[in-house]
DONU-8885 format. One line per field, with one value per residue (C-alpha): residue number from 1; x negated, y negated, z. Coordinates in Angstrom, 2 decimals. Layout:
<guvexs>
lummar	(NUM | ...)
u	(X | ...)
v	(Y | ...)
w	(Z | ...)
</guvexs>
This chain:
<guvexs>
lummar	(1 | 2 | 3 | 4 | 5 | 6 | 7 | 8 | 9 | 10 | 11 | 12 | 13 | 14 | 15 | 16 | 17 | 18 | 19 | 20 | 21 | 22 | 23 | 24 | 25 | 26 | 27 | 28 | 29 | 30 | 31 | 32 | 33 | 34 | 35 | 36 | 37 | 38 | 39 | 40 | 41 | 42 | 43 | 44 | 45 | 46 | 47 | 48 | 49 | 50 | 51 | 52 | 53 | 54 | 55 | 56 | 57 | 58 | 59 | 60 | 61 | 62 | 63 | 64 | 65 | 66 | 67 | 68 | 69 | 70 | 71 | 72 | 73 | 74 | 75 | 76 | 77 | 78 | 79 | 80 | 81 | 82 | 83 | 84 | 85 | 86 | 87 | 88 | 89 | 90 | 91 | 92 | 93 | 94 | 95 | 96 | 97 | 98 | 99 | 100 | 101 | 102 | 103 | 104 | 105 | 106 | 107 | 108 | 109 | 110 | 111 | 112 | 113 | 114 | 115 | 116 | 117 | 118 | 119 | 120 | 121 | 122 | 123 | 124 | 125 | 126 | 127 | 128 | 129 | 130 | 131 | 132 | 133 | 134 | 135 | 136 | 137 | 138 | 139 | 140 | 141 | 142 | 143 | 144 | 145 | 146 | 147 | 148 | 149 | 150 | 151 | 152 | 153 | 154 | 155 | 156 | 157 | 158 | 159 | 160 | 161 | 162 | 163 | 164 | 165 | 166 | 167 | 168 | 169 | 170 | 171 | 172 | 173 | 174 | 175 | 176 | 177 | 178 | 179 | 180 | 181 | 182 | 183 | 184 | 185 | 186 | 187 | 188 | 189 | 190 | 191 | 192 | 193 | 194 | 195 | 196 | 197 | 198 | 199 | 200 | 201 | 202 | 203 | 204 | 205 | 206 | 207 | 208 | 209 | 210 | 211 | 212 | 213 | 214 | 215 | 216 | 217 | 218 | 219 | 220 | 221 | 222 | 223 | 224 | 225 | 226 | 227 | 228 | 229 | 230 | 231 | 232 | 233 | 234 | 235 | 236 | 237 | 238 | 239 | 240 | 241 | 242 | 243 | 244 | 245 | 246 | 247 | 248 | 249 | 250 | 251 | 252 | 253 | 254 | 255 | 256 | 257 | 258 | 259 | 260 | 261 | 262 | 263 | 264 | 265 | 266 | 267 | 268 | 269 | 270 | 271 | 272 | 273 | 274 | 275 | 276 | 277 | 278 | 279 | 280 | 281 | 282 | 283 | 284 | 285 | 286 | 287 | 288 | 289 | 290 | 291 | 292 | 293 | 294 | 295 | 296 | 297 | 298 | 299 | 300 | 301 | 302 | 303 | 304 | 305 | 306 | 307 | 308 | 309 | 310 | 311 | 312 | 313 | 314 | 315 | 316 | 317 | 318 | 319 | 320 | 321 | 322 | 323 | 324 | 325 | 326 | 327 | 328 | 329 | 330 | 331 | 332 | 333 | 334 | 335 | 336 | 337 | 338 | 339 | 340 | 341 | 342 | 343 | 344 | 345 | 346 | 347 | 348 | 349 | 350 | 351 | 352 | 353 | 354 | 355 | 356 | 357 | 358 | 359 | 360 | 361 | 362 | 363 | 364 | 365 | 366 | 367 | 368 | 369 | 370 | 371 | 372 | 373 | 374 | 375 | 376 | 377 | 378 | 379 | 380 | 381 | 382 | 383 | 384 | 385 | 386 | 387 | 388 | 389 | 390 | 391 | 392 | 393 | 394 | 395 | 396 | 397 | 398 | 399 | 400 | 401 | 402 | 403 | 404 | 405 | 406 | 407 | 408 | 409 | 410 | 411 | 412 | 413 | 414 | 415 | 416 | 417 | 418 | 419 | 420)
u	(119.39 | 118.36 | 114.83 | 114.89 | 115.66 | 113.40 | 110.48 | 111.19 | 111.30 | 107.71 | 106.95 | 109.39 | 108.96 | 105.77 | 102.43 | 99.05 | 96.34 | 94.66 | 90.86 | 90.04 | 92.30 | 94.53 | 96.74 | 99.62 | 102.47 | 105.99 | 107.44 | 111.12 | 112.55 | 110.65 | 110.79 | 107.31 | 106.16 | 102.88 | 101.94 | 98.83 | 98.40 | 95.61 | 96.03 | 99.43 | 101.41 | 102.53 | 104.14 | 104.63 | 106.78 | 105.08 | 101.78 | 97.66 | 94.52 | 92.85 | 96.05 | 94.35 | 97.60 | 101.26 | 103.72 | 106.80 | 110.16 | 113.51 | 115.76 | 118.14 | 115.21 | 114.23 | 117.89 | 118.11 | 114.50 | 115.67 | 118.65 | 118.91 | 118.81 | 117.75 | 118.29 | 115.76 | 112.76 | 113.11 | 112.07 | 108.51 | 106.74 | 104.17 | 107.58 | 109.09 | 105.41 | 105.15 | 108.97 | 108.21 | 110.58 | 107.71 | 104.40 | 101.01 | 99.70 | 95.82 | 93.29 | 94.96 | 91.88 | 92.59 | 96.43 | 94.92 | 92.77 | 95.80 | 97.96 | 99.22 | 99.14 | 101.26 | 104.10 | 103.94 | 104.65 | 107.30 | 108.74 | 109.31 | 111.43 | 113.84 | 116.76 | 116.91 | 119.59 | 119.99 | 117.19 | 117.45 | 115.21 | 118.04 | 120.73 | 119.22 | 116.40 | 114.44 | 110.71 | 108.08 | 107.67 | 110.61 | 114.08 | 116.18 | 114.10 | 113.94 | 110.67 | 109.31 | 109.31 | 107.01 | 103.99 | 104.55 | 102.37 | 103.53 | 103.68 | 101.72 | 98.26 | 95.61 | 92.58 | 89.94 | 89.10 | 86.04 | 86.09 | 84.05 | 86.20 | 84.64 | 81.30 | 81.10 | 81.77 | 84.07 | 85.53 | 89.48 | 91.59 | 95.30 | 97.96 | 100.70 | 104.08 | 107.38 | 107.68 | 109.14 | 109.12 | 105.87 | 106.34 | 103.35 | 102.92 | 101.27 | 100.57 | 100.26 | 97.45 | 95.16 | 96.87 | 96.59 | 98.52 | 100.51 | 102.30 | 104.10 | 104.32 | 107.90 | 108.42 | 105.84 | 107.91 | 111.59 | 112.38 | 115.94 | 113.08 | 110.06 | 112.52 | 112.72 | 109.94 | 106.30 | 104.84 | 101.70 | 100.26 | 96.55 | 94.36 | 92.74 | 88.94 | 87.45 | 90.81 | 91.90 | 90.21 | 89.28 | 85.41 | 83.92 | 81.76 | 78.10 | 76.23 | 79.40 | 76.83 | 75.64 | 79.02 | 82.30 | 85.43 | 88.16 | 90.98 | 91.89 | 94.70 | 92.28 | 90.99 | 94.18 | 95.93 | 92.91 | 92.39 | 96.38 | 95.43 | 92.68 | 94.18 | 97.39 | 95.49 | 93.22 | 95.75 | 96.96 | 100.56 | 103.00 | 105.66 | 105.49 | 107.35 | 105.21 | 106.77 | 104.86 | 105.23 | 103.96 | 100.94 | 101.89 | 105.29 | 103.45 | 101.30 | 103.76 | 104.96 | 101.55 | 101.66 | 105.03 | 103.45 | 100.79 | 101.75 | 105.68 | 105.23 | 103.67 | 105.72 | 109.36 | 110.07 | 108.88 | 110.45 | 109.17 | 109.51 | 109.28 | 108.67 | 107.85 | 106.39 | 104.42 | 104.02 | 105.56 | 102.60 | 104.44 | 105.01 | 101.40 | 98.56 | 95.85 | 95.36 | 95.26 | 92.46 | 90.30 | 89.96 | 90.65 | 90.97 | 87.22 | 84.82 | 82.09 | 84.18 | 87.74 | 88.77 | 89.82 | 91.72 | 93.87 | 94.78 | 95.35 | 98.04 | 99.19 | 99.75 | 101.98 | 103.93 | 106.01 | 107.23 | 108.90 | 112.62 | 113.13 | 115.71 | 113.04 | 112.04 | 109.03 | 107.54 | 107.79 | 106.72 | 103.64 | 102.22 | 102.56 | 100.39 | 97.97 | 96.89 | 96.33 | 94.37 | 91.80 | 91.01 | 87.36 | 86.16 | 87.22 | 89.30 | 92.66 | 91.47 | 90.33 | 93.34 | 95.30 | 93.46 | 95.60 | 98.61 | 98.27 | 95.98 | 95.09 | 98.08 | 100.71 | 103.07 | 104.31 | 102.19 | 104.73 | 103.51 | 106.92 | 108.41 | 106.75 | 108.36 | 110.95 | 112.85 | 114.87 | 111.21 | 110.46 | 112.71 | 112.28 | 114.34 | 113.98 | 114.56 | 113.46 | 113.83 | 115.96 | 113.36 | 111.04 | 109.61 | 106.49 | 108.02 | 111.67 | 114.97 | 115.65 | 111.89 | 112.97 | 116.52 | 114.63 | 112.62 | 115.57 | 116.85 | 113.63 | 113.29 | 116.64 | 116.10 | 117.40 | 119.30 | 118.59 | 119.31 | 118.93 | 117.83 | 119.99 | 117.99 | 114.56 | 111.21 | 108.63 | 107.14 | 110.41 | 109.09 | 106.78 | 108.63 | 112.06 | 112.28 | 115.57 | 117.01 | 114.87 | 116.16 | 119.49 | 118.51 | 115.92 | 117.80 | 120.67 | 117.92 | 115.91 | 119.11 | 119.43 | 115.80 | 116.36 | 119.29 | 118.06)
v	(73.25 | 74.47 | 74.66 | 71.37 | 69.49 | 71.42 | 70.35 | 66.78 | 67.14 | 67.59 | 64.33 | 62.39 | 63.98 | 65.61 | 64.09 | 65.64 | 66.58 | 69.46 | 69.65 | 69.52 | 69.07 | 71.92 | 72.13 | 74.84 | 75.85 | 76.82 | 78.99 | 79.50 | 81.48 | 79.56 | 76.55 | 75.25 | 72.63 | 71.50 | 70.36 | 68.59 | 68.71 | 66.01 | 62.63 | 62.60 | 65.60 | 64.59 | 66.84 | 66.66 | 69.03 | 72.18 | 73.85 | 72.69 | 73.88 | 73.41 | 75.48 | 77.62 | 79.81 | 80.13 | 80.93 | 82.82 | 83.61 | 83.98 | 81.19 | 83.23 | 83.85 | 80.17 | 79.07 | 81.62 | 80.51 | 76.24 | 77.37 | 75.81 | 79.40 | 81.62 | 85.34 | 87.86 | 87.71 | 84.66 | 82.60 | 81.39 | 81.62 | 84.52 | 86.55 | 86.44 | 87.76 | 90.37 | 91.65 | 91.19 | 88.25 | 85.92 | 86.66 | 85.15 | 85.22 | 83.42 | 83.00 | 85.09 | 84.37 | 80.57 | 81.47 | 82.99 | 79.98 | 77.70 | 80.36 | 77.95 | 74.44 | 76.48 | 77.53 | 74.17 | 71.89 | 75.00 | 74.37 | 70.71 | 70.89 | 72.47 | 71.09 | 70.26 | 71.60 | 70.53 | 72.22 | 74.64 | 72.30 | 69.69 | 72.21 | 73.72 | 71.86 | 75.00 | 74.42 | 76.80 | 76.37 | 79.01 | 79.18 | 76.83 | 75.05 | 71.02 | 69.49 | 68.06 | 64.05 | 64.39 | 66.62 | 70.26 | 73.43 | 76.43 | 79.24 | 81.53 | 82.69 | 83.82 | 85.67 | 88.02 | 91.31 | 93.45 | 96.55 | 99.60 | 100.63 | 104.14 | 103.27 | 99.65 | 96.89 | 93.93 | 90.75 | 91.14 | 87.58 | 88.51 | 86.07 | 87.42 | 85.69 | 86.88 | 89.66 | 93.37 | 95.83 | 95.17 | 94.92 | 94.90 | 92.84 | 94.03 | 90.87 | 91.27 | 91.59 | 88.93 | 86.82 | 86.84 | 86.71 | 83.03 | 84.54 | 85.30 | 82.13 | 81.50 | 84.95 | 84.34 | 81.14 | 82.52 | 82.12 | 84.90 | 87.37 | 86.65 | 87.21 | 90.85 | 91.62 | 91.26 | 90.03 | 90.96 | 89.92 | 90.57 | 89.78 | 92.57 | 92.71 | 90.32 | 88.45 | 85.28 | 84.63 | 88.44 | 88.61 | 91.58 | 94.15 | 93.41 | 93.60 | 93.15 | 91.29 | 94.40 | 96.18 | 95.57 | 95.60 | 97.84 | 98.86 | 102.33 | 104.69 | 105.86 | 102.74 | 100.63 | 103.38 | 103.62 | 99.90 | 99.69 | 102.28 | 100.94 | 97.17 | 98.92 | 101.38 | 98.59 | 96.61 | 99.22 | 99.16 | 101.74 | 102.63 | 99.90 | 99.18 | 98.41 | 96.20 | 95.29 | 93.81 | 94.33 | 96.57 | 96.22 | 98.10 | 100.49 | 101.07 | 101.51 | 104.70 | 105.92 | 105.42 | 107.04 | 110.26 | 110.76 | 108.43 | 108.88 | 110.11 | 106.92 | 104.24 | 103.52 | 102.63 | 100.79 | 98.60 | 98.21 | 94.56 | 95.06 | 99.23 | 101.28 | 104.66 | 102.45 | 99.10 | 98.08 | 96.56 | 95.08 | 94.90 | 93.01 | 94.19 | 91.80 | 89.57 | 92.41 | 93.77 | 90.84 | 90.89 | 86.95 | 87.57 | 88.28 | 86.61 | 83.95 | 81.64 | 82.13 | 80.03 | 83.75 | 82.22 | 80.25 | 82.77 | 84.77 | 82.16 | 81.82 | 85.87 | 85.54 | 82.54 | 84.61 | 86.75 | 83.79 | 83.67 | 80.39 | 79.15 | 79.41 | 75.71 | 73.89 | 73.76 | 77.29 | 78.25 | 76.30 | 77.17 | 80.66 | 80.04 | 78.00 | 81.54 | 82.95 | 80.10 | 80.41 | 84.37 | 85.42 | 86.29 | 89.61 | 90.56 | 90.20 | 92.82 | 95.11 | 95.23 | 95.43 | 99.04 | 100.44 | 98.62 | 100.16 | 103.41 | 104.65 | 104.39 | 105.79 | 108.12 | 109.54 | 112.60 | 114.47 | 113.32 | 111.84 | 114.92 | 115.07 | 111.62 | 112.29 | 109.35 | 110.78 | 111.19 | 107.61 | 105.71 | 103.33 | 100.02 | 99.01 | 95.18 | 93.94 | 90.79 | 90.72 | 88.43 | 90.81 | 92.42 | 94.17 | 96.05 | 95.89 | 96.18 | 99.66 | 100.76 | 100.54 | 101.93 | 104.98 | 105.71 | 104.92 | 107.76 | 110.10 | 109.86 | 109.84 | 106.18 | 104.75 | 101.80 | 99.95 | 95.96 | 94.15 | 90.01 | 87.81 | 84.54 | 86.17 | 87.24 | 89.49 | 87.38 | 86.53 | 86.05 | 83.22 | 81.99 | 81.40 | 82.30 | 81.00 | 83.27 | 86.58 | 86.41 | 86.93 | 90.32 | 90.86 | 90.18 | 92.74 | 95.58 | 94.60 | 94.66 | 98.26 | 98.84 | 97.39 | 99.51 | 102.55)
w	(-12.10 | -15.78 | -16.91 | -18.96 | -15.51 | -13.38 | -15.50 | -15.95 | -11.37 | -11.89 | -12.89 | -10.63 | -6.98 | -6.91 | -6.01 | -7.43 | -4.87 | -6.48 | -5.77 | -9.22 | -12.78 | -13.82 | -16.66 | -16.87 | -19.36 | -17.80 | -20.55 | -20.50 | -23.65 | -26.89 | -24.73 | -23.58 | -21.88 | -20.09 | -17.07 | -15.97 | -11.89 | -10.78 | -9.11 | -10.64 | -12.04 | -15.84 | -18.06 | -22.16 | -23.88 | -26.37 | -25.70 | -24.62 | -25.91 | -22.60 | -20.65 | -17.62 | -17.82 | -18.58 | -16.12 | -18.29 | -17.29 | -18.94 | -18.40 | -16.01 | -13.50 | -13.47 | -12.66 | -10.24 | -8.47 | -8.46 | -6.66 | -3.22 | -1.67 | -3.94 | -4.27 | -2.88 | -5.37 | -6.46 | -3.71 | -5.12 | -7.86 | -6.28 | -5.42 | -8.97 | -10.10 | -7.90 | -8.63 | -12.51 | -13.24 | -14.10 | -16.02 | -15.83 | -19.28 | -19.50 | -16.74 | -13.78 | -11.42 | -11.96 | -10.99 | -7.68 | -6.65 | -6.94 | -5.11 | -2.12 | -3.73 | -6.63 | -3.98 | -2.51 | -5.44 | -6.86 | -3.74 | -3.97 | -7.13 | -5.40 | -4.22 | 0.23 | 1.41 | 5.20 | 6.89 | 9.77 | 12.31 | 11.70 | 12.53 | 15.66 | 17.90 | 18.51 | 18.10 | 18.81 | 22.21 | 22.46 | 20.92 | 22.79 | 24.19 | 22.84 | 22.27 | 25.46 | 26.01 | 28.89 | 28.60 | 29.58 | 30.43 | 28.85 | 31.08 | 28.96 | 30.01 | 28.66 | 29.35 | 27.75 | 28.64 | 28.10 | 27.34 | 25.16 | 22.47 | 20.43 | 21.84 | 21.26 | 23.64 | 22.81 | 23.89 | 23.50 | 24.09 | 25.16 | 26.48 | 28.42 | 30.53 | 32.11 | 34.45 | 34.47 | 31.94 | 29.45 | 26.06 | 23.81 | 20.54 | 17.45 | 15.04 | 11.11 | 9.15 | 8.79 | 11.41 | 15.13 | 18.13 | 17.91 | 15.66 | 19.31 | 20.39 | 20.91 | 22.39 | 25.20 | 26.17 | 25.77 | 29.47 | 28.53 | 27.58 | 29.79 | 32.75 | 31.94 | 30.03 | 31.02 | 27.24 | 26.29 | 22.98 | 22.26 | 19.28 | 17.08 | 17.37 | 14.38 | 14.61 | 16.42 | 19.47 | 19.79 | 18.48 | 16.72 | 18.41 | 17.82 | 14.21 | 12.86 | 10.66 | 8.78 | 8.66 | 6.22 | 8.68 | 7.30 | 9.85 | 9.87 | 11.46 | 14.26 | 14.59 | 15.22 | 17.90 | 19.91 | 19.92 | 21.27 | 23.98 | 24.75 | 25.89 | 27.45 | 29.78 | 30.28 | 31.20 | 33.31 | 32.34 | 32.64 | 30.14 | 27.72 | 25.27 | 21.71 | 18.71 | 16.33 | 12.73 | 8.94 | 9.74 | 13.36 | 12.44 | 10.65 | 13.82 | 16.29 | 13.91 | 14.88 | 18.05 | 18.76 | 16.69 | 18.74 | 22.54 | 22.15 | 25.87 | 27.29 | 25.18 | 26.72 | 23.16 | 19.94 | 17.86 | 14.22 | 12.72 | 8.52 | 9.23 | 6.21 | 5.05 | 2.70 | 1.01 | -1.92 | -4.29 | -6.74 | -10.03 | -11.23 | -8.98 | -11.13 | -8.14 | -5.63 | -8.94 | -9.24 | -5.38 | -4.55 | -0.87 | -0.73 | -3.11 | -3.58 | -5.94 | -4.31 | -0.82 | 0.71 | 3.44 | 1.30 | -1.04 | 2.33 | 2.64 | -0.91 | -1.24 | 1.89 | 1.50 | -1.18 | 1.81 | 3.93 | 3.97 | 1.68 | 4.97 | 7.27 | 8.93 | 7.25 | 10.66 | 11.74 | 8.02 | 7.23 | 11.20 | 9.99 | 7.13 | 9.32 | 10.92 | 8.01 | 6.76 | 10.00 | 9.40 | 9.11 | 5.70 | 4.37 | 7.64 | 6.01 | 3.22 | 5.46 | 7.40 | 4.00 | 3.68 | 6.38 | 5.28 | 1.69 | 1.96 | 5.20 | 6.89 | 4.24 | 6.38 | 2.82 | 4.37 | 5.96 | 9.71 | 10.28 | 10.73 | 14.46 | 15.13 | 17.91 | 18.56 | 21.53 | 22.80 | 22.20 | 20.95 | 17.29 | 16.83 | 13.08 | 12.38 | 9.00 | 6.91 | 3.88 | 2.16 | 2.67 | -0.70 | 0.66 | 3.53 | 1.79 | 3.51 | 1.39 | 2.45 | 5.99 | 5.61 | 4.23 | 6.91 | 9.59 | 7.84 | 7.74 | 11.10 | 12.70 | 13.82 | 17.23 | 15.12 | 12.32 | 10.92 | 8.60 | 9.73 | 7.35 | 6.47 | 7.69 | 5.77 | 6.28 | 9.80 | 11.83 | 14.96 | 13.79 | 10.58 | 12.26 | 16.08 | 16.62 | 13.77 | 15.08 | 18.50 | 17.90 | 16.54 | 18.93 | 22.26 | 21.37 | 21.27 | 24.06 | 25.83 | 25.23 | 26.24 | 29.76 | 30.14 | 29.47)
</guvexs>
């Protein structure tokens, strides 16, 4: 599809539905045309004195992006700004109220291909496992637990199912534990593993320790492994296995450094010394996850929609965003301090991690460009680790944005867990 016929889709499949009227120029080469999103979405060819900002690109990178299944990079229009194959030239705080509504309708111009929910009838109630006709109970519990944690008390909600060895799930930032959802009911897992997935104070169901009020939350290194030690001596469980993903699979680096004795092993879902920021940091600048005049929790959504495989179901993907949609104000930036500051390992710790000790699984998603594919192959090789894949079709959450897809990676490793 060339640029010509991916504006003229505007006007023909996509409905309006922004909150208020916003008028933006796709620039493609000289070519310009404008595009007015309200009730309706109407676009006139050349330029608009009242444009809020122009989204540029060179006509290679927006045949590339309207491709069915597009190439790492290009699969939204946040993803080709943060690799730097689309600029934002004009009001870039307007661009990052509009994040998610932008993805949404970019989305819709291009073409369906057969979607994955129509090939396979997984749903989130576990991968292969049909939706229920009759009502069903899911045999996941959960419970809260109280605890002190550094001299504070807290409430801690965890949900757990399946029996045997326990394995321990970290959730990414700004989300919570559903993110889990189809691993707690994957009856080929649960009847080996004992899951346990838990909720970060301040996140999910989990609440924050009192006069959280008169505090900013910001999640540090210390912070994060005692808060995992905490719940699984708590918990009272004995050799666990931890996996956790985005700042989760930073975490469980941590806690191999410094617990590689207690964990049976850890597997690291999108692992990485550090994040990759991007190519334009302005939105990260002008702070739209946390202020007055920005919806944070949407643009919580918008800034991660750009890391979902663009083959992942609709279902599985927009439930994703849901969580991240239902955070608590500011949470998702202060977990975003670890991901990007306080946890860097490009410190020369990694040198202590001894994966014969405890051994690492690294899985990450191809579509991944935060916690990219060569990221993780670099530290698989910094620290000698236990094995290493790459997820074809997968993003930077696979166990929430496409179960059915992560398990067959999953399951091979777990295997070798149980056997050893």
């Amino acid at each position: 599809m060339k640029f010509e016929e991916l504006v003229g889709t505007f006007g023909q499949s996509c409905a309006g539905g922004s909150s208020a009227n916003l008028r933006v120029a796709l620039q493609s080469g000289k070519d310009i045309h404008s595009v007015l999103i309200a009730d309706e979405v109407t676009v006139t060819p050349g330029p608009s004195p009242d444009t809020a900002f122009t989204l540029i690109a060179s006509p290679e990178a927006w045949d590339e992006f309207a491709k069915p299944v597009p190439a790492v990079g290009y699969q939204s229009i946040v993803a080709m700004f943060r690799m730097g194959h689309l600029r934002v030239e004009g009001d870039v705080l307007e661009f990052g109220r509009h994040l998610l509504f932008l993805e949404q309708l970019f989305a819709s111009l291009r073409p369906v291909e057969k979607s994955l929910d129509e090939q396979d009838p997984s749903t989130t109630l576990g991968a292969g496992v049909r939706g229920p006709e009759e009502p069903v109970i899911e045999p996941v519990v959960g419970r809260y637990l109280r605890l002190d944690l550094n001299g504070r008390r807290h409430r801690i909600y965890f949900e757990e199912a399946g029996q045997g060895i326990p394995l321990v799930c970290l959730h990414t930032a700004g989300a919570d534990g559903r993110q889990y959802r189809a691993l707690l009911n994957d009856p080929e897992i649960t009847a080996r593993f004992r899951v346990v997935v838990f909720d970060l104070p301040w996140h999910g169901k989990s609440s924050p320790p009192p006069g959280f009020e008169r505090e900013r939350y910001q999640l540090t290194t210390d912070l994060y492994v005692d808060t995992v030690m905490a719940v699984c001596r708590a918990l009272k469980l004995e050799r666990p296995v931890v996996m956790g993903c985005s700042i989760g699979g930073r975490a469980v680096l941590h806690l191999a450094l410094r617990h590689g004795d207690y964990f049976r092993a850890a597997i690291g879902l999108q692992s990485a010394t550090h994040a990759d920021p991007g190519a334009d940091t302005r939105l990260r600048d002008l702070g739209v996850l946390h202020r007055p005049d920005v919806h944070g929790q949407e643009a919580a959504a918008g800034s991660v929609a750009c890391l979902i495989a663009p083959t992942s179901p609709e279902t599985e993907k927009w439930e994703t965003l849901w969580h991240y949609m239902q955070g608590g104000p500011g949470i998702f930036l202060g977990d975003l301090h670890y991901y990007f500051a306080d946890g860097d390992l490009r410190n020369g710790l990694l040198d202590g991690l001894d994966t014969k000790r405890c051994p690492l699984h690294l899985l990450t998603g191809e579509y991944d460009i935060s916690a990219t594919p060569a990221l993780t192959a670099e530290l698989a090789r910094l620290v000698k680790a236990t094995s290493f894949q790459v997820m074809e079709g997968l993003g930077h959450f696979p166990m929430s944005e496409n179960p059915a897809q992560f398990r067959k990676y999953l399951l091979p490793v777990l295997d070798k867990i149980a056997a050893a």
